[in-house]
C-alpha positions as CSV (number, residue, x, y, z in Angstrom):
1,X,4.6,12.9,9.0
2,X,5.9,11.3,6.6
3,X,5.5,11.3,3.1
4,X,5.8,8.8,0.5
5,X,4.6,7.8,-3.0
6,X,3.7,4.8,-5.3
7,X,5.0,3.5,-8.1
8,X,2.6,3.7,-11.1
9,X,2.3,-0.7,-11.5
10,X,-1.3,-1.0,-11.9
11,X,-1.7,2.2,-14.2
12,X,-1.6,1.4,-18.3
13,X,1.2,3.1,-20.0
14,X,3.8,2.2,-17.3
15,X,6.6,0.3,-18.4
16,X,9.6,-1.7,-16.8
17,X,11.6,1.5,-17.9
18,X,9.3,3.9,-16.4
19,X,8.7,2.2,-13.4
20,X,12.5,1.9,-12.6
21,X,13.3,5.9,-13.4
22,X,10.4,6.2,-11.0
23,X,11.9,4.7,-8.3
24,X,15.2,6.2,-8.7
25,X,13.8,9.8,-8.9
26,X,11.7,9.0,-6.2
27,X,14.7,8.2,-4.3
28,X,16.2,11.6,-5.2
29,X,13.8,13.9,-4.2
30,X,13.6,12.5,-0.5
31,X,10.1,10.7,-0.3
32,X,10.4,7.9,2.3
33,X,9.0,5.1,0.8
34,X,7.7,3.5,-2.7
35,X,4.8,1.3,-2.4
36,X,2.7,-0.9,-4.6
37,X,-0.8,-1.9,-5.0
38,X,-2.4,-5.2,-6.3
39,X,-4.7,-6.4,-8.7
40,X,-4.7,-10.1,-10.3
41,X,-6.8,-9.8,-13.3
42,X,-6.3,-5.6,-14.0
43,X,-3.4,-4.9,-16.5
44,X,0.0,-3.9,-14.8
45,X,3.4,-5.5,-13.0
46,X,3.1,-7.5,-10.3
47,X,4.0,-6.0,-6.9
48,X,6.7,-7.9,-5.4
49,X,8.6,-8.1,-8.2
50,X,8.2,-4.4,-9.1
51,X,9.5,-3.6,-5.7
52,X,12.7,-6.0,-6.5
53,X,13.2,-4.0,-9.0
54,X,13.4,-0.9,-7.3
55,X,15.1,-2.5,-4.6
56,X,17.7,-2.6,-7.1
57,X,17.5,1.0,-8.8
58,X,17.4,2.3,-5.0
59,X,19.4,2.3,-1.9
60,X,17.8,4.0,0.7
61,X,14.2,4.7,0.4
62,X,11.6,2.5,1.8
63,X,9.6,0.0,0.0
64,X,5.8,-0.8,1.2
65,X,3.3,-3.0,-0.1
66,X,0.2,-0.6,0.3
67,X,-1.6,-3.5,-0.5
68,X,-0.9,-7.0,-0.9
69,X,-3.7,-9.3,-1.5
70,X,-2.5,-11.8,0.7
71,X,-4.5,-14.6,0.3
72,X,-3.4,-15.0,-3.6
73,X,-0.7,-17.4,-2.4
74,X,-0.5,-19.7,0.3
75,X,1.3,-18.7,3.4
76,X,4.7,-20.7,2.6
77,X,4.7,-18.9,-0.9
78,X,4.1,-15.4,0.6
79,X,6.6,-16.0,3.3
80,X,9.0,-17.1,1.4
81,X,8.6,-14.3,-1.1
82,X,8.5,-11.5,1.6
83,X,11.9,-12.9,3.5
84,X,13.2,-12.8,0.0
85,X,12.7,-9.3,-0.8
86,X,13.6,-8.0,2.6
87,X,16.9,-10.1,1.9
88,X,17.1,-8.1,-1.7
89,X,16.2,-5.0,0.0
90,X,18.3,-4.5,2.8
91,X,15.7,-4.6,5.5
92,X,13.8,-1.7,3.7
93,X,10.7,-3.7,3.2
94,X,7.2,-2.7,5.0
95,X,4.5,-5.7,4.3
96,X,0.9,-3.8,3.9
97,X,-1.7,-6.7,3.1
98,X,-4.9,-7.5,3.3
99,X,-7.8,-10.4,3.0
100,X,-8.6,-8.7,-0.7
101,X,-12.6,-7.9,-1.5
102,X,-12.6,-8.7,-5.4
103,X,-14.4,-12.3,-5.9
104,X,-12.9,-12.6,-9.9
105,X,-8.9,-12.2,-8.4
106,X,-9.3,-15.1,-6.6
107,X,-10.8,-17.0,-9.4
108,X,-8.2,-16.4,-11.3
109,X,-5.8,-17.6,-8.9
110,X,-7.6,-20.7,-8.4
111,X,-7.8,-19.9,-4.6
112,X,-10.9,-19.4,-2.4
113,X,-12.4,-16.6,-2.4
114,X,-15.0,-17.8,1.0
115,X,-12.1,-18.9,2.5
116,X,-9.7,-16.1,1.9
117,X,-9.9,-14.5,6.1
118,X,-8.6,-17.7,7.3
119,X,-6.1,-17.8,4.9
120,X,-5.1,-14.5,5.7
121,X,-5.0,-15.0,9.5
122,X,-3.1,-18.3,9.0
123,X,-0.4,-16.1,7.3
124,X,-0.4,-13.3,9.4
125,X,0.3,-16.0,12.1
126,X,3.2,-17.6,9.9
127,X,4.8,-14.2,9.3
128,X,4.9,-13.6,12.7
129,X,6.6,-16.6,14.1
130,X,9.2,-15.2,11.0
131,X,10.1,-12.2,13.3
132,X,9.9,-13.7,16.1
133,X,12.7,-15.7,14.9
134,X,11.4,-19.3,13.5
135,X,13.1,-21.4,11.9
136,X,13.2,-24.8,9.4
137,X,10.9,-23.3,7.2
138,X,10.5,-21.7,3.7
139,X,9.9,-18.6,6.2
140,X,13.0,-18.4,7.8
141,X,14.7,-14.9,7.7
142,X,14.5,-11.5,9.1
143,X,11.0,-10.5,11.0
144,X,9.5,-8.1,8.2
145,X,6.9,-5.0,10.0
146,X,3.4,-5.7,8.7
147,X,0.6,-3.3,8.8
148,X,-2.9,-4.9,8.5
149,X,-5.5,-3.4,6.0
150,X,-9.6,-3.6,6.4
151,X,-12.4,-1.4,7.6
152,X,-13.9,-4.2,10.0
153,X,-14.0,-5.1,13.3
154,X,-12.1,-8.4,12.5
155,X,-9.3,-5.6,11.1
156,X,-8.8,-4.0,14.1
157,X,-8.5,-7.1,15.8
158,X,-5.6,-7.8,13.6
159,X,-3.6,-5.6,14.3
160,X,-3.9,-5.9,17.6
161,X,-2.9,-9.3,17.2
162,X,-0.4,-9.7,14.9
163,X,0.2,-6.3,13.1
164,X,3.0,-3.5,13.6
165,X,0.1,-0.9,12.5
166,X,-2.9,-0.6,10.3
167,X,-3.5,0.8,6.4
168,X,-6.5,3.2,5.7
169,X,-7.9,2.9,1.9
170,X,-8.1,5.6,-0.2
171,X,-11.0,7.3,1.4
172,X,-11.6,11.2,2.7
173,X,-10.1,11.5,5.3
174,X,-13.0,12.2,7.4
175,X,-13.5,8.3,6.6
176,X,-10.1,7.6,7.6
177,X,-9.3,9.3,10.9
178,X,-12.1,7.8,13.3
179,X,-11.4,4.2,12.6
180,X,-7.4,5.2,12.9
181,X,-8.6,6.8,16.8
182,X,-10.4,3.0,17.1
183,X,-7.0,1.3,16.0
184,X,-5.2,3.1,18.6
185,X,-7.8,2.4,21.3
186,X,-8.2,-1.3,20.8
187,X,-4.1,-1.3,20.8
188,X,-3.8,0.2,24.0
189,X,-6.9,-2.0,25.3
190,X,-5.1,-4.9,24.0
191,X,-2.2,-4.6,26.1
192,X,0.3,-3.4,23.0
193,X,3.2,-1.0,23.9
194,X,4.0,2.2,22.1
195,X,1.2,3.2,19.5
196,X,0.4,1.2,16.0
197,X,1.8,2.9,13.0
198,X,-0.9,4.6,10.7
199,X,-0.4,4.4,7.1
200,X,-3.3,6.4,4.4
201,X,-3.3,6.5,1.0
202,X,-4.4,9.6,-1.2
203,X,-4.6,9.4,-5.0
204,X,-3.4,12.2,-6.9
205,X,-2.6,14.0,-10.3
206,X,-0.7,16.9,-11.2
207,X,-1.2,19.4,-14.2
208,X,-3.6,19.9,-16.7
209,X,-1.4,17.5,-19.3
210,X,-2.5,14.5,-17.3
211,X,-5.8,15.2,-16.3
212,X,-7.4,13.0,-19.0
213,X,-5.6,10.4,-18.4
214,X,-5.6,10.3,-14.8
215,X,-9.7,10.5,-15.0
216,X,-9.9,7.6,-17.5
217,X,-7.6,5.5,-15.4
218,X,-9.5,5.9,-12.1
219,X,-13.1,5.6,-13.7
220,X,-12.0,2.3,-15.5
221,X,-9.9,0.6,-12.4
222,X,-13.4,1.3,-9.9
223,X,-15.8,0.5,-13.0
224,X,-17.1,-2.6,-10.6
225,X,-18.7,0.5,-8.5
226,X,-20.3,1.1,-11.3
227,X,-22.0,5.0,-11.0
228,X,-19.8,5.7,-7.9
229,X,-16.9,5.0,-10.0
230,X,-17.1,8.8,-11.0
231,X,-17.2,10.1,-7.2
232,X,-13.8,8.3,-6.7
233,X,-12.5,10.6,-10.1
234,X,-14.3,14.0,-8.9
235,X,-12.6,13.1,-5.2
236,X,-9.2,12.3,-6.8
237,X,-7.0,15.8,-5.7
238,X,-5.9,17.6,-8.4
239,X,-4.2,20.8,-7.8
240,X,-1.7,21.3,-5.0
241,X,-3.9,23.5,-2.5
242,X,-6.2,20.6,-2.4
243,X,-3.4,17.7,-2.1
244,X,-1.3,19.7,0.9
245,X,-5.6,20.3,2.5
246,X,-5.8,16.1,2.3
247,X,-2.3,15.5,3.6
248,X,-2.6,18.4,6.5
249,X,-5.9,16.8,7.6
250,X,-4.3,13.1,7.7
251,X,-1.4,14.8,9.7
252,X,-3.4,16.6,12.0
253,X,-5.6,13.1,12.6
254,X,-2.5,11.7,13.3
255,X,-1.4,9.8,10.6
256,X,2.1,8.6,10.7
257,X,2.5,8.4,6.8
258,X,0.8,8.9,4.0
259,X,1.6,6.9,0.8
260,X,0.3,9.7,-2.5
261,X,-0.6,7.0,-5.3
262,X,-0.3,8.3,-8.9
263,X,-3.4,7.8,-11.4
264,X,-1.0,8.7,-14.4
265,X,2.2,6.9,-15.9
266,X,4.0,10.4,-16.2
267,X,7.2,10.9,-14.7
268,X,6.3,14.3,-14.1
269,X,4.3,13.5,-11.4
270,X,7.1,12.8,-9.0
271,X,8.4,16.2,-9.5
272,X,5.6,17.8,-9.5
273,X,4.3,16.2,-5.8
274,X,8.1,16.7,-4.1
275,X,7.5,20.1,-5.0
276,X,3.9,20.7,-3.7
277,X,4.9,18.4,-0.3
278,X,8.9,18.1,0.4
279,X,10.7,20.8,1.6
């Protein structure tokens, strides 16, 4: 399986600086890919041009979206900006998105927040007359894989439709695996060759030096849970038996990668995972 971590651009305390030495070490110690995550109205750097930036710090590790809120922009906008930073990128660019679940985003966007699955499937649609080779548009450019996030029925049959694969939340992994089996039943249903690609994400945080931190970051980012905010810090692994237990379960579900997503700015952390996960 393979293993890969996020860059910290939605936690406070990361800066351009840090992010970019991120990326670069990231690089170093072998993880596969660096991925991004989304929020409109939180604090932090926004995710395609975060991934630019590594794009240019880096040479050969993979960059992911793990997610985009889709929706945000209108199709032309995202396609344009995904053929873009595959362009930048070399071809290194994986396109996670998803319809998005957070009502004040959208306001802030001035988009629709009721409308935002038809939007979505409209650009899922777009970006995959892009692979298939369109052309005359703002779109134009190398087909980009996309992997399709959601825990519906409507999901599934995105990816079945238009997605290379599908991206699991960060949830147990009990959570996870039976709706991954479900993805690769209504795949092979479907008529699809080969198997979709599974992606999970797992939050983590290493040493005691971070711990505060890494707590106060997670209970603030799911305050809109409200109480439950604090099961999502006590589930957040802390100590390397319990991350290699999380990503051995994922493997043995069979999970094709699974994307480790920091809850502290410390560059630490990097090192501290390659040695808990990489040879």
């Amino acid at each position: 399986m393979r293993i890969s971590i996020a860059l910290p651009n939605t936690v406070p305390g990361a800066d351009g600086g840090l992010l970019t030495e991120w990326a670069k070490r990231a690089e170093d110690r072998g993880f596969a890919s660096l991925a991004v995550t989304e929020r409109l109205v939180y604090p932090g750097h926004d995710p395609l041009l975060t991934l630019a930036a590594a794009a240019a710090a880096t040479s050969r590790i993979g960059l992911l979206t793990n997610v985009l809120i889709g929706p945000l922009r209108t199709a032309p906008v995202l396609a344009k900006s995904v053929a873009t930073l595959a362009s930048l990128s070399a071809g290194r660019l994986v396109l996670g998105m998803g319809p998005g679940v957070r009502e004040d985003d959208f306001e802030a966007a001035g988009r629709s927040f009721a409308g935002r699955r038809e939007a979505f499937e409209e650009q899922l649609e777009l970006l995959g007359r892009g692979a298939a080779g369109g052309a005359g548009g703002p779109w134009a450019g190398p087909g980009v894989p996309v992997l399709v996030a959601g825990l519906s029925s409507a999901a599934v049959r995105r990816v079945v439709r238009w997605g290379d694969g599908w991206t699991a939340p960060g949830l147990e992994p009990e959570a996870v695996l039976p709706f991954a089996a479900r993805v690769r039943r209504a795949w092979s249903e479907g008529g699809r060759s080969g198997a979709p690609r599974i992606v999970a994400l797992a939050r983590f945080a290493l040493g005691e030096d971070v711990e505060r931190e890494s707590a106060a970051f997670v209970r603030d980012y799911f305050s809109v849970l409200g109480a439950e905010a604090e099961e999502f810090v006590a589930k957040t692994p802390r100590t390397p038996d319990r991350i290699r237990r999380v990503v051995a379960a994922l493997a043995d579900g069979g999970v094709n990668e699974v994307v480790m997503h920091p809850t502290a700015a410390a560059l630490s952390q990097v090192d501290r995972l390659a040695d808990v996960l990489l040879p």
